[in-house]
DOLO-857158 format. One record per residue: x, y, z of N, C-alpha, C, O in turn; residue in three letters. Coordinates in steps of 0.2 Angstrom, whole numbers, plus 5000, padded with zeros to 4 digits. Layout:
REM DOLO-857158
XYZXYZXYZXYZala/...
END
This chain:
REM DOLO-857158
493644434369493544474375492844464377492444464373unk/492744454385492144444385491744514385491944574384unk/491144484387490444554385490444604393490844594398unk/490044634392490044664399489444614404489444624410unk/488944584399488644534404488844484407488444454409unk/489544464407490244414406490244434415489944404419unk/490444474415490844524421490444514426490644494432unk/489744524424488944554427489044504432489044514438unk/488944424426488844364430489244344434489244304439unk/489844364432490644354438490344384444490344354449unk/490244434444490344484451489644494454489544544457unk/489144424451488544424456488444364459487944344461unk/489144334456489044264458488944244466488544204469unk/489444304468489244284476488644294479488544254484unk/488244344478487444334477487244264477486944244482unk/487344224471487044164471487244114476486944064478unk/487844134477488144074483487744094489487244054490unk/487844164493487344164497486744154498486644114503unk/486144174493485744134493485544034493485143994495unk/486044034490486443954493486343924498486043874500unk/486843964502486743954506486243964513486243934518unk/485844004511485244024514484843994514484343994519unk/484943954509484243904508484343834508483943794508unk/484943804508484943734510485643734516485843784519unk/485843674517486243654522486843664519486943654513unk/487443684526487943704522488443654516488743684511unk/488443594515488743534512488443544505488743564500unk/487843544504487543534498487743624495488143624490unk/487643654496487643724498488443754495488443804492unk/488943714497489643724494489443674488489343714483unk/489243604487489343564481489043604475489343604470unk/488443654477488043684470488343734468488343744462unk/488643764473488943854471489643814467489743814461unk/490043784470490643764465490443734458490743754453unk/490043674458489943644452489543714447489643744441unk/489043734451488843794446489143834443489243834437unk/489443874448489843924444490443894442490743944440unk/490843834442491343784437490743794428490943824424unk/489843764429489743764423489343824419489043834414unk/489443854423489043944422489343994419489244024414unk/489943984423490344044421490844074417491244044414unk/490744134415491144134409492044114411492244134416unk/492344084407493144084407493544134408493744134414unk/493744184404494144224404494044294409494444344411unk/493344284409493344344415493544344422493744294425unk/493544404424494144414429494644464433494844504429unk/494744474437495244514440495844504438496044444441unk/496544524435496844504435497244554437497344594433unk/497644554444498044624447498644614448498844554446unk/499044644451499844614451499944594458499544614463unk/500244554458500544524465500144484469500344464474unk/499344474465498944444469498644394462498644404456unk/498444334466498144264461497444324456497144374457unk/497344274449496944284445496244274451496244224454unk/495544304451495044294450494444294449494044334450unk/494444224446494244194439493644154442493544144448unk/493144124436492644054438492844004441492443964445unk/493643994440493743944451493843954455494043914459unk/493944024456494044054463493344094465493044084470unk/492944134459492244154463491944134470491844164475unk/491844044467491244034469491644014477491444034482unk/492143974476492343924481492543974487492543964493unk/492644044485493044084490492344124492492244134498unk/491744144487491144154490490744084494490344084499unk/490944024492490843974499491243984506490944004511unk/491943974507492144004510492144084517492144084523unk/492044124512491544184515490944174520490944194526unk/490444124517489844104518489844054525489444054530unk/490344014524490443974530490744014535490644004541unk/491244064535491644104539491044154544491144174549unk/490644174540490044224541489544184545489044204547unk/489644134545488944084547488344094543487844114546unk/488344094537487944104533487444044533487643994531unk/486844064537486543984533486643914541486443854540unk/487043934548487243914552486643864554486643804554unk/486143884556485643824558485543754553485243694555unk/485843764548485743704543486443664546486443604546unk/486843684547487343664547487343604552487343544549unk/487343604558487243534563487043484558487443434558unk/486643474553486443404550487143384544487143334541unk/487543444544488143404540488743384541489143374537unk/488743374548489543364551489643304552489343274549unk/490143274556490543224553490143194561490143244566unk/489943134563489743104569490343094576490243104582unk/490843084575491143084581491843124578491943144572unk/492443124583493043134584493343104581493143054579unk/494143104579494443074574494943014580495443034583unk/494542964579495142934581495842914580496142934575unk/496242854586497042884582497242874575497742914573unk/496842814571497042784564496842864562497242904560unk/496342874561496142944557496643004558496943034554unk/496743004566497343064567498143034562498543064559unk/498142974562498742964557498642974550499042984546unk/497742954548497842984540497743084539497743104533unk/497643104544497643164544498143224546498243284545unk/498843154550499343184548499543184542499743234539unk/499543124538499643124531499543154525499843134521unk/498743204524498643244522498943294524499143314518unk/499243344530499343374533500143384532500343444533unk/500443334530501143344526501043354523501343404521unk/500543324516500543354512500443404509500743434505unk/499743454514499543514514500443564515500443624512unk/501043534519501343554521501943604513502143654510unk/501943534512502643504506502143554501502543584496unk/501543574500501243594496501443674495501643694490unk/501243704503501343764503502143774502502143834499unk/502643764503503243744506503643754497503943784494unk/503343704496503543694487503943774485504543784486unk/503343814482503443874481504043914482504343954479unk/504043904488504743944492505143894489505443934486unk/505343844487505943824486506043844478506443864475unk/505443814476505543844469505643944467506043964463unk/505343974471505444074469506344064472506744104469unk/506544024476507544034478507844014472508244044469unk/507643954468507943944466507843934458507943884455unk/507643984458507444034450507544094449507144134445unk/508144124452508444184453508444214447508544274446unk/508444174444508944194437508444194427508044154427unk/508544224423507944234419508144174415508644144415unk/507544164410507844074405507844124399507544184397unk/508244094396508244124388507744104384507644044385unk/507344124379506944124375506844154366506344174363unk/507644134363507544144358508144214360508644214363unk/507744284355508244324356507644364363507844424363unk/507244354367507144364373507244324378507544274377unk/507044354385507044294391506344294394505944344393unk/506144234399505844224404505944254409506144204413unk/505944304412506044344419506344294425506344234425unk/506444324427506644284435506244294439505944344441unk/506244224443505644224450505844274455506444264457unk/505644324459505844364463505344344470504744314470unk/505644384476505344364484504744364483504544314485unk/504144434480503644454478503244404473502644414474unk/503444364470503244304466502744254471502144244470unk/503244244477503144194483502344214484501944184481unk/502244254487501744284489501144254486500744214489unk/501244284479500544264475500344194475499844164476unk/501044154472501044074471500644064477500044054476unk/500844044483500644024488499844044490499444004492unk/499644104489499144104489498644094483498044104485unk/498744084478498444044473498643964472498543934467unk/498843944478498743854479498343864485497943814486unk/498243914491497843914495497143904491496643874493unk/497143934486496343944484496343874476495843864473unk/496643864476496743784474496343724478495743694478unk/496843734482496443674489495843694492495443654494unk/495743744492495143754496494443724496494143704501unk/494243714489493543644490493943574492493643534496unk/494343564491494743524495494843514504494943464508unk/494643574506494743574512494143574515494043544521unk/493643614512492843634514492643564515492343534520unk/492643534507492243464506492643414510492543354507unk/493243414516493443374518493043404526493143354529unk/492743434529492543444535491843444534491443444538unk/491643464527491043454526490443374523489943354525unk/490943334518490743294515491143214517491443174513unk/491043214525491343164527490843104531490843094537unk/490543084526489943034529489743014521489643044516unk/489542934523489442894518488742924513488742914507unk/488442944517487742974515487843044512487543064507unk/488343084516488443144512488743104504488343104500unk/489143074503489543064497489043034492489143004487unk/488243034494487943004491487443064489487143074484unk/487643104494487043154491487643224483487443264479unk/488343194487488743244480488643204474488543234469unk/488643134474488343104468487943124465488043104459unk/487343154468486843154466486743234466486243244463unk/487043264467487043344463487243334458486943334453unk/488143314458488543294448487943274444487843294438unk/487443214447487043194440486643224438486443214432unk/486243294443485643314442486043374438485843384432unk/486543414440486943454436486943434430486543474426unk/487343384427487643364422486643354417486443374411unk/486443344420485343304418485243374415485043384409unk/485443424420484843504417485543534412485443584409unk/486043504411486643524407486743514399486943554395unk/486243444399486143394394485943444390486243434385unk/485543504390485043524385485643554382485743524376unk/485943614385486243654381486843624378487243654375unk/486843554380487543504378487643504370487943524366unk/486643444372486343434363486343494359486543504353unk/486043534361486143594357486643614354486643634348unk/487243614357487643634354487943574348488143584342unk/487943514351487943474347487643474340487943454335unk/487043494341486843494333486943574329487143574324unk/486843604333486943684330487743704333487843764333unk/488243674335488943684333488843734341488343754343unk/489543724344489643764350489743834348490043854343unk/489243874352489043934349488743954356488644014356unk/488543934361488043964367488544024369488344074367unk/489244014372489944054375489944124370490144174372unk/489744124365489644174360489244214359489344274357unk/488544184361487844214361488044234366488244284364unk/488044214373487644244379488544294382488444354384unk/489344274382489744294387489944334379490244384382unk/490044354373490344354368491044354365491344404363unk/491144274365491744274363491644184363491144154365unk/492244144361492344094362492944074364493444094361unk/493044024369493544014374494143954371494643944375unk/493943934365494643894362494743914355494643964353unk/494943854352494943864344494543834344494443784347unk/494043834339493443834336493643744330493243694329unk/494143754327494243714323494443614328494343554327unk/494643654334494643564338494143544339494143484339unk/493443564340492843564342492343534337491843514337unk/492843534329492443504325492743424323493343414321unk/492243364325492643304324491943264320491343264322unk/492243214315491743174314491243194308490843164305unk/491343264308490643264304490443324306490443364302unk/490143324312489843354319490343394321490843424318unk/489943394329490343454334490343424339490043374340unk/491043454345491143434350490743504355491143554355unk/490343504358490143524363490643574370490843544376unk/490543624369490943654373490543694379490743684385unk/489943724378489443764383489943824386490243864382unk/489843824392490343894395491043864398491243884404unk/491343804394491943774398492543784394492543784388unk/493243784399493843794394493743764387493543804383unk/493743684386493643654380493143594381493143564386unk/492943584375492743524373492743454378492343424381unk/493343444379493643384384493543414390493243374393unk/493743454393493443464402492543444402492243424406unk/492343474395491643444396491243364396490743344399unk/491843344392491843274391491843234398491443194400unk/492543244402492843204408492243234412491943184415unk/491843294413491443284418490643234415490243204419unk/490643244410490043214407490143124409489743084411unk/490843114407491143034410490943034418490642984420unk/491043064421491043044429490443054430490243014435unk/489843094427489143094428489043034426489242994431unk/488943014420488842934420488942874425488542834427unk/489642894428489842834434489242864440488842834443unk/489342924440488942944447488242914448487942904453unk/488042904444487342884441487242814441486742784442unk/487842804440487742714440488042694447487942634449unk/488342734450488642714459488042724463488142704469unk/487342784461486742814466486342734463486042694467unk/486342724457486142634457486042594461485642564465unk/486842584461487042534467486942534472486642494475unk/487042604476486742654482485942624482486042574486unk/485742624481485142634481484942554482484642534487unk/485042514477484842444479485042424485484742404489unk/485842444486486042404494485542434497485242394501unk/485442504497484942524503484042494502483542524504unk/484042404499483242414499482942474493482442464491unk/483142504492482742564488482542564479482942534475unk/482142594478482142594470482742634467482942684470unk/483042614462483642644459483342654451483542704449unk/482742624447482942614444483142704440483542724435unk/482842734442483042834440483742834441484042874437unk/483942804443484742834443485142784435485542804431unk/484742734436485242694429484842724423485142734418unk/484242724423484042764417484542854417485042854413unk/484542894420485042944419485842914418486142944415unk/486142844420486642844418486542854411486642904408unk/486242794408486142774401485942834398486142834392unk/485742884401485442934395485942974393486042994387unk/486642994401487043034399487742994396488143024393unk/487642924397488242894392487942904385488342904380unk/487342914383487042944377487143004374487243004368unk/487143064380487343104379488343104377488743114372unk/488443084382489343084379489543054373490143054372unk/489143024369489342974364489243014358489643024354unk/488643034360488643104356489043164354489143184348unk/489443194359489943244361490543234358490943274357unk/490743154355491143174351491943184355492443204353unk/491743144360492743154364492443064365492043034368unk/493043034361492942944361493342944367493242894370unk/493942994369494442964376493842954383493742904385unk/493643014385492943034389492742954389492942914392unk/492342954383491942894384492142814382491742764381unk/492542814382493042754384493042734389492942674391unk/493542794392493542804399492942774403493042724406unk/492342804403491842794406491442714406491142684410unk/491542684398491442634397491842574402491642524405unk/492442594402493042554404492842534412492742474413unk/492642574416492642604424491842554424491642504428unk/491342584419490742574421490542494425490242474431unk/490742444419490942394421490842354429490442324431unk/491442374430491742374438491242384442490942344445unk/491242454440490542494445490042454446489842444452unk/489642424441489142384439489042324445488642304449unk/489742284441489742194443490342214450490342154451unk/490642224453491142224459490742234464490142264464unk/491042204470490742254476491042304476491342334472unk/490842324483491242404485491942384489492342424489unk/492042304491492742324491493242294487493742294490unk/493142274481493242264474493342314471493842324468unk/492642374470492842444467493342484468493742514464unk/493442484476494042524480494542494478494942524475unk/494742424480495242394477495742434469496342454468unk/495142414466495442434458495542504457496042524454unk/494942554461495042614462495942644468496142704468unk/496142594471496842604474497242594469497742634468unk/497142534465497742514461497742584455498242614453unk/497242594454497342644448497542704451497942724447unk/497442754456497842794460498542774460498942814457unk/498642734461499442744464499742724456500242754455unk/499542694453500042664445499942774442500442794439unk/499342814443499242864442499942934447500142984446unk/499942894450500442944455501042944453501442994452unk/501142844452501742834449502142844441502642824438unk/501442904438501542884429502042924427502142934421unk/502542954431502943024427503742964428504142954424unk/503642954436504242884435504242824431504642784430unk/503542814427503542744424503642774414503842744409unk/503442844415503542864407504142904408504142924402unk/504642924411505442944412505842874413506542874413unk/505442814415506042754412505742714406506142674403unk/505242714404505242684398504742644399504542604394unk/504342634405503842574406503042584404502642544406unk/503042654399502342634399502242644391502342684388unk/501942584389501942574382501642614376501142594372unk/502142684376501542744373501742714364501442734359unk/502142674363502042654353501442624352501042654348unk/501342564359500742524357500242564357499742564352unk/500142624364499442654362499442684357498942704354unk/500142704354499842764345499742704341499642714335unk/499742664341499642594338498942584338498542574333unk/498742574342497942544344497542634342497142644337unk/497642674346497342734341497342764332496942794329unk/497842724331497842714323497342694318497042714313unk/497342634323496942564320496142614321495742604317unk/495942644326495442674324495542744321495042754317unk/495942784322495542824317496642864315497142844318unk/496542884312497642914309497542964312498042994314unk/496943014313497143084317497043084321497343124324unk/496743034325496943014334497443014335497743044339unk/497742964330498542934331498843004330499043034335unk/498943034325499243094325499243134330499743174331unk/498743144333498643184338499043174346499343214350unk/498743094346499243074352499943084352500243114356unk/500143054346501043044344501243104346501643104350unk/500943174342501043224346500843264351501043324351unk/500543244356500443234362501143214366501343254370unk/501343174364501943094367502543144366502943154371unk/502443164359503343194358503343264362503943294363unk/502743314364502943374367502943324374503443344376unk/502643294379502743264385503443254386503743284391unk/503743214380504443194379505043284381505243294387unk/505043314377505243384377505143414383505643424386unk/504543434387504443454393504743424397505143444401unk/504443324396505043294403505743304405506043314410unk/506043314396506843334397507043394402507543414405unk/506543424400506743504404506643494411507143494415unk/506043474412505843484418506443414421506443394427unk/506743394419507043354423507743384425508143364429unk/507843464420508443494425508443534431508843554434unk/507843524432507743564438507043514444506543534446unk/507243454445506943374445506443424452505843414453unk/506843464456506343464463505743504462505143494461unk/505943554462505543624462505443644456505143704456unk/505543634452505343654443505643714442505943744446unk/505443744436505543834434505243864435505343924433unk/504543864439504243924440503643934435503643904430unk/503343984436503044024431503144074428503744094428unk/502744114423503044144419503144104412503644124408unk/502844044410503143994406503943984406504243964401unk/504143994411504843964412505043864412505443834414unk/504443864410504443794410504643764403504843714401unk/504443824401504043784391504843774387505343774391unk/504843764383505343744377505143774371504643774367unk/505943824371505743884365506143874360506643844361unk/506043904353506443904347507043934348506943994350unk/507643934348508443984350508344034346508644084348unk/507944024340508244084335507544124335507544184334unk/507144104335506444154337506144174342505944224344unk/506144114346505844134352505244094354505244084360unk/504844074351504344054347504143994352504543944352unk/503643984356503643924359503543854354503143854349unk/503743814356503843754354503543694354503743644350unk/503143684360502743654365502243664367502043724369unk/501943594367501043634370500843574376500943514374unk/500643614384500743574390500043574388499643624387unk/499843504388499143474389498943434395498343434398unk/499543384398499243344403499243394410499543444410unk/499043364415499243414422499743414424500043464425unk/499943324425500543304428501243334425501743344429unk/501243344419501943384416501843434417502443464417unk/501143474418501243574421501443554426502043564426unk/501143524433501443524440502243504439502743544441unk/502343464436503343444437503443504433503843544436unk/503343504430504043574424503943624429504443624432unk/503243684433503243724435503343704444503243754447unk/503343664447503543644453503843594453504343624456unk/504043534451504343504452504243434455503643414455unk/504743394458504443344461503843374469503343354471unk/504343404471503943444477503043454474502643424478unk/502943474471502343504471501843444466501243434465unk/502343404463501943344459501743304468501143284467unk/502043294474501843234475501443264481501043224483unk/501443334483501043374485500443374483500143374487unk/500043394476499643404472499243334470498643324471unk/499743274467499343234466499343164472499043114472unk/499843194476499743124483498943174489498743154495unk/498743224486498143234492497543224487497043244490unk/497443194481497043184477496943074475496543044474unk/497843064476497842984476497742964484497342924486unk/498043004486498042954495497542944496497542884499unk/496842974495496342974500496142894495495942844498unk/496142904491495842844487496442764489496342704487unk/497042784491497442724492497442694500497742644502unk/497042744503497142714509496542694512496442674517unk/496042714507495342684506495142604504494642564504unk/495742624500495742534496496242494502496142444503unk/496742534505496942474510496742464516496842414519unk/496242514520495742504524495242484521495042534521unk/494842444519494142434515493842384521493242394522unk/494342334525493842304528493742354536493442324540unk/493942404537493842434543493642504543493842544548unk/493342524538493242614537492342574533492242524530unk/492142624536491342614536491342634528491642684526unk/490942584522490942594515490342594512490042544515unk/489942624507489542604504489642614495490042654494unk/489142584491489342614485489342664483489442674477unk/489142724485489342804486489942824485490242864481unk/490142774492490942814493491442774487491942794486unk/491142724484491842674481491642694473492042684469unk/491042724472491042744467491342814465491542834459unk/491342854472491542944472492442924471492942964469unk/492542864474493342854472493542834465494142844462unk/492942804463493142784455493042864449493542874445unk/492442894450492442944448493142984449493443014444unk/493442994454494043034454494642994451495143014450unk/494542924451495142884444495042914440495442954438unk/494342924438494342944430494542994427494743004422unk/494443054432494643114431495543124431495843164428unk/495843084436496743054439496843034430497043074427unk/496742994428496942974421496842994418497343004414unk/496043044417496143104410496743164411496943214408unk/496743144417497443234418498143194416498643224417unk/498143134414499043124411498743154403499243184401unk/498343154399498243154393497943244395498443274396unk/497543254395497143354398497343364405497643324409unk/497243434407497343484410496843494413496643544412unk/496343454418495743434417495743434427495243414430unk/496243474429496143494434495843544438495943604436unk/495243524443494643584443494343594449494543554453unk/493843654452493943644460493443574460493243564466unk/493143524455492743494457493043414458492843364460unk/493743434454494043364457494243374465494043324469unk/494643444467494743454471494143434478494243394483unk/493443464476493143424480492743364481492343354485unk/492943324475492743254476493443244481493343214487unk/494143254480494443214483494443224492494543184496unk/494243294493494243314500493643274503493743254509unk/493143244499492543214501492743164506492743164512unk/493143124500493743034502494143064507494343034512unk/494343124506494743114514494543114520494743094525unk/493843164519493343174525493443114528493943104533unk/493043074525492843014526493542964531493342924536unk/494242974528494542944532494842994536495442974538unk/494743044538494743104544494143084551494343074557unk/493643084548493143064553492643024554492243024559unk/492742974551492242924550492742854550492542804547unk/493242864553493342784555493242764561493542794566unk/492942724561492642674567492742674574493042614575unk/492642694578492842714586492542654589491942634587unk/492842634595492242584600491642604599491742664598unk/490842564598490442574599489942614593489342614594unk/490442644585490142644580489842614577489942554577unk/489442634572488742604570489042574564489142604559unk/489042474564489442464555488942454550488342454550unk/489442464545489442494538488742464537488242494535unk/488742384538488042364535487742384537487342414534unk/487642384545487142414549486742474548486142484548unk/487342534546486942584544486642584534486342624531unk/486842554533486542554526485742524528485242564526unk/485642484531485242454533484442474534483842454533unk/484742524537484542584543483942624536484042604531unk/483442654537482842684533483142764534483142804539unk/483242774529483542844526483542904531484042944529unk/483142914535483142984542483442934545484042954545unk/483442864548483842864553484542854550484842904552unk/484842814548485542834545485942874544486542874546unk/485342944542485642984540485943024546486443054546unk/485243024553485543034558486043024563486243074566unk/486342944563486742914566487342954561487742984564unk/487242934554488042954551488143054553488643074551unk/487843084555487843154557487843184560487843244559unk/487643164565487343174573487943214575488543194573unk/488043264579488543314580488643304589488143294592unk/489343294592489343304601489143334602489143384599unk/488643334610488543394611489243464612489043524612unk/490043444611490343504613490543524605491043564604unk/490043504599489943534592490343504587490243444586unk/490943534583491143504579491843464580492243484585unk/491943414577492343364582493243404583493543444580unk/493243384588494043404594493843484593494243524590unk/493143494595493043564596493243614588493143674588unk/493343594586493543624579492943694578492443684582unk/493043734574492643784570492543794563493043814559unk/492243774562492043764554491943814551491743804545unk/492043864553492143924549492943934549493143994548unk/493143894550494043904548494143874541493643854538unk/494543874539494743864533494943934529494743924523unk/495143984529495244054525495844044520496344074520unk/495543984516496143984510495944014505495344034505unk/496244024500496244054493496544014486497143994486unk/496244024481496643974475496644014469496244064468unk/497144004464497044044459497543984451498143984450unk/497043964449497343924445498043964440498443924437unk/498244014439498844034434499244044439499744074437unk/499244034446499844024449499843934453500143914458unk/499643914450499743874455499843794449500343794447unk/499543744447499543724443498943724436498443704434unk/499443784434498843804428499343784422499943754421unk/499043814418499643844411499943884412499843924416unk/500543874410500943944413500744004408500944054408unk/
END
């Protein structure tokens, strides 16, 4: 249970956002208050009321961003962060295609609350039935989902922005390091000291010898996957930096330090991961990284059809996990066989899923007892929405990265944007294996879709080379420069009044 100083920090969060936004421009300004209070906040604290979304540490911040921008909080910064011209027609077509998605997204829930009238059985209890009143809350706890999704797509849509969200994740993750190693050596214990309590089981956390590093986050492993994409980000402000003429080398010594720090932490998938990607990052271009970052999106989009026919070779991988260590293997196999059991279910209800309320899980007949444990994302979204809201959920997080790799020769690029597309693979793959969905994925991928919202190339835009070229104010000017009739097709930037609430929307049930 948390302390009462737990609470304190919840409910003065929006204080610190304000002050956020007060003092820098509004872009940088949503990245700090989201990423911070993602790594600040206590867990389980919270509003939890009937008939409206939980909120928690990913709803605070993003919806005191929100606030901020609707208030004009902070509004004379704003002009240096908008997107340079109006959406041309290629853009108006990739922005209708978010814009179904955003549709199919909301839309989902209604179909699922009709068609869950009825309670599941669970032993000698049941799982209740979805009622008209359910809809409500659902719907508005995937608004507040999307929402750094939607901010960081009208805010972080220019190549130079994507370089400066880079460059928050590393410096975050840089002054993170401390309280990371600490735990490391003296065992995860900060969450205990300062919120009091501890937000997982304590015994997962011990591996190797050592400890795995939790700080103020669900587990161990959401800290890992962000600690993996600090690495990439770090090594893509590298490349950033060389193409622009400029000294990099501060950026690849912080990769290096924080693939040090992950190696440490004690999660070998995380740093695999990162090892795997880094690579790429390093030796490709930028439109070789986008490339392999579309391929991996869509093989990612397509993973629930390719593991429901049989095509993806989960023997070999408990195989090669073996070979290193029998409790990985062990661990995975059991990972594999509960995926197995959930996909059965979730396949009798293939569109709209069961709902919430754990009406998705697999129970004992004669206890009751759950039987299963949902760890990747993609199997919570299908069992509790279904195909509807899988392709909803994860087609506005792959698209922007697949249609980035199929325009690469005509959407203005630097290694910012093709590394901010790789960073979001890496996170796309650790959510088949973790639950590792956050508002921070949501706004890297709003980033990438900015970018093909308002930044594809109109007669008489500035190309890709040319502005790299360009000495850092002026670049920066040309890529933001606002019309004089303000934000593009007259737009209001303080719209967006959405709301998210992870236990209604793709959470745990």
């Amino acid at each position: 249970m948390p302390n009462t100083f737990a609470f304190l920090v919840l409910y003065s969060w929006p204080l610190v956002v304000f002050l956020l936004f007060r003092a820098l421009p509004a872009a940088p300004a949503l990245a700090w208050s989201v990423l911070a209070g993602y790594l600040l906040l206590p867990t389980r604290a919270g509003f939890d009321l009937p008939l409206v979304p939980t909120i928690d540490k990913d709803a605070v911040p993003i919806l005191s961003a929100g606030l901020m921008m609707l208030l004009g909080v902070g509004a004379r910064n704003r002009a240096a962060w908008q997107p340079a011209e109006a959406p041309g027609p290629a853009a108006v077509r990739k922005s209708r295609l978010i814009g179904l998605l955003l549709l199919v997204l909301f839309l989902s829930p209604v179909v699922t609350v009709l068609t869950n009238g009825e309670p599941v059985p669970a032993g000698p209890g049941v799982r209740p039935a979805l009622r008209p009143h359910d809809m409500g809350s659902i719907v508005a706890g995937l608004a507040i989902t999307v929402l750094p999704f939607l901010l960081a797509r009208r805010l972080f849509a220019s190549p130079q922005s994507h370089a400066e969200l880079l460059r928050i994740i590393v410096l975050a993750m840089l002054a993170y390091s401390a309280p990371i190693l600490f735990e490391v050596r003296m065992s995860p214990q900060l969450n205990v000291m300062i919120y009091g309590f501890f937000p997982h089981e304590f015994l997962q956390h011990m591996r190797a010898g050592g400890f795995r590093p939790v700080v103020f986050l669900h587990h161990g492993l959401w800290l890992a996957i962000l600690l993996a994409m600090a690495v990439l980000a770090a090594a893509a402000l590298w490349r950033h930096r060389l193409r622009e003429g400029r000294r990099g080398g501060q950026w690849l010594f912080a990769a290096i330090y924080l693939a040090v720090v992950l190696f440490l932490s004690n999660s070998l998938g995380a740093f695999i991961l990162a090892m795997a990607i880094l690579p790429a990052m390093i030796l490709f271009g930028v439109r070789g990284q986008l490339l392999l970052a579309g391929i991996v999106a869509g093989v990612v989009l397509l993973y629930p059809t390719l593991r429901g026919a049989g095509l993806i070779p989960v023997d070999r991988a408990v195989e090669i996990a073996r070979s290193i260590s029998a409790e990985r293997a062990q661990s995975l196999e059991f990972r594999l066989d509960n995926e197995d059991a959930l996909l059965e279910k979730a396949n009798l209800k293939p569109l709209a899923g069961w709902g919430t309320w754990g009406r998705n899980l697999v129970y004992d007949p004669e206890t009751g007892a759950d039987m299963t444990i949902t760890d990747g994302t993609w199997i919570i979204v299908i069992g509790v929405f279904g195909w509807l809201g899988y392709i909803a959920q994860f087609g506005l997080l792959a698209l922007p990265i697949i249609l980035l790799a199929v325009k690469r020769a005509t959407v203005p690029l630097t290694p910012a944007t093709a590394g901010l597309a790789l960073l979001l693979c890496a996170n796309l793959i650790d959510m088949i294996m973790n639950d590792t969905l956050t508002p921070v994925t949501w706004m890297i991928g709003g980033a990438l879709a900015g970018l093909l919202a308002y930044r594809v190339p109109a007669e008489g835009a500035v190309p890709a080379a040319a502005e790299v070229a360009m000495p850092r104010a002026r670049a920066w000017q040309v890529a933001t420069e606002v019309p004089a009739g303000g934000a593009p097709g007259g737009a209001d930037l303080r719209s967006g009044r959405r709301r998210r609430d992870r236990s209604a929307g793709p959470v745990r049930p």
